[in-house]
Kinemage of the C-alpha trace (Angstrom):
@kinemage 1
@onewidth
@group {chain A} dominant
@subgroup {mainchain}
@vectorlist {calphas} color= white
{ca unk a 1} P 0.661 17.028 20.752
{ca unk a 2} L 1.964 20.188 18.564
{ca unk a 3} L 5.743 20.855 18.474
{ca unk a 4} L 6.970 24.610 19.428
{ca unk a 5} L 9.032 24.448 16.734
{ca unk a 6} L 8.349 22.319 13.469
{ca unk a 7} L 9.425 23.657 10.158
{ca unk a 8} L 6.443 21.678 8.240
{ca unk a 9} L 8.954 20.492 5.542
{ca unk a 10} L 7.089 19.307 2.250
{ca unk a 11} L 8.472 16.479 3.052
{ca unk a 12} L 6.293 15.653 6.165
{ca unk a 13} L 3.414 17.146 4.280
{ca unk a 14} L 0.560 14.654 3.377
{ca unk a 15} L -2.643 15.526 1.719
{ca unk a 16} L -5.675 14.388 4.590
{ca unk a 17} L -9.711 14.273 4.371
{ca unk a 18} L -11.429 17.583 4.276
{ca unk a 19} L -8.817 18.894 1.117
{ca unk a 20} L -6.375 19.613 4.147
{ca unk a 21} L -2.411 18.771 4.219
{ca unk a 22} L -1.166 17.815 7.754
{ca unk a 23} L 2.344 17.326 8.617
{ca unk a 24} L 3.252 13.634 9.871
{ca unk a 25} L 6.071 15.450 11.917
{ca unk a 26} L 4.274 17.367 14.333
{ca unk a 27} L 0.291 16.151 13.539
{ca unk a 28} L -0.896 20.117 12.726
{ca unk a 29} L -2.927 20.681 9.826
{ca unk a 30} L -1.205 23.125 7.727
{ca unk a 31} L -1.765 25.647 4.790
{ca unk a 32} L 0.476 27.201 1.771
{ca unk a 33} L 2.015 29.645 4.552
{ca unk a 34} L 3.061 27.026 6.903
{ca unk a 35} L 4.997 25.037 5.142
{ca unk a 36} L 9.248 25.066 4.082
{ca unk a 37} L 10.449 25.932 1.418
{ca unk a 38} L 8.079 28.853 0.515
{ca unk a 39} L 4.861 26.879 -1.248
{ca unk a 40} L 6.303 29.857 -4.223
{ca unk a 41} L 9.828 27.617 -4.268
{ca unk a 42} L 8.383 24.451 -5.030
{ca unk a 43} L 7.638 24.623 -8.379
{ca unk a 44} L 3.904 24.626 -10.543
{ca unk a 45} L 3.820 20.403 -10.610
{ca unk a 46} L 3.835 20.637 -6.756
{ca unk a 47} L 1.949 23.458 -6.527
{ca unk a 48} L -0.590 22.125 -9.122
{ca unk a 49} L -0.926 19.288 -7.088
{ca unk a 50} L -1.790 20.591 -3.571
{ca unk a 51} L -4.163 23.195 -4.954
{ca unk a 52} L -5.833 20.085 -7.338
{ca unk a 53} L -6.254 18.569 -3.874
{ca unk a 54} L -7.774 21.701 -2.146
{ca unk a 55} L -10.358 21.673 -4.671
{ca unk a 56} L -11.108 17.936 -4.350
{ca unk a 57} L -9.947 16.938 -7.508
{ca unk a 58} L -7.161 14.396 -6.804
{ca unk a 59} L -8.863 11.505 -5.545
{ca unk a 60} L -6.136 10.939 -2.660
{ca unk a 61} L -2.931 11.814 -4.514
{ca unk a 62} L 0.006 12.890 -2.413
{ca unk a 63} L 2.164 16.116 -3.334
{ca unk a 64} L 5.522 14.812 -4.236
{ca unk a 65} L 8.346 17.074 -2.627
């Protein structure tokens, strides 16, 4: 079941099958948009990192907050 209100926090984020992140919070599948702080805040490692896993070159390896 979705929350009304979850803030996505990198923290919650995990990368998931598919090259999709979903947040262990509130179970949604979420994108660069949803998530908090602004995916332009984290940083290039992070942001290297989810978009390495997008493409499906990661083999499984989480984004670290």
């Amino acid at each position: 079941m979705t929350m009304l209100a979850c803030t996505h926090h990198v923290s919650w984020v995990v990368p998931v099958d598919g090259n999709k992140h979903q947040c262990l919070y509130c179970r949604e599948i979420v994108t660069k948009k949803d998530i908090y702080p602004k995916f332009e805040e984290l940083g290039a490692d992070y942001q290297a990192r989810w978009d390495r896993h997008e493409k499906g070159e990661d083999a499984g390896k989480a984004p670290a907050p």
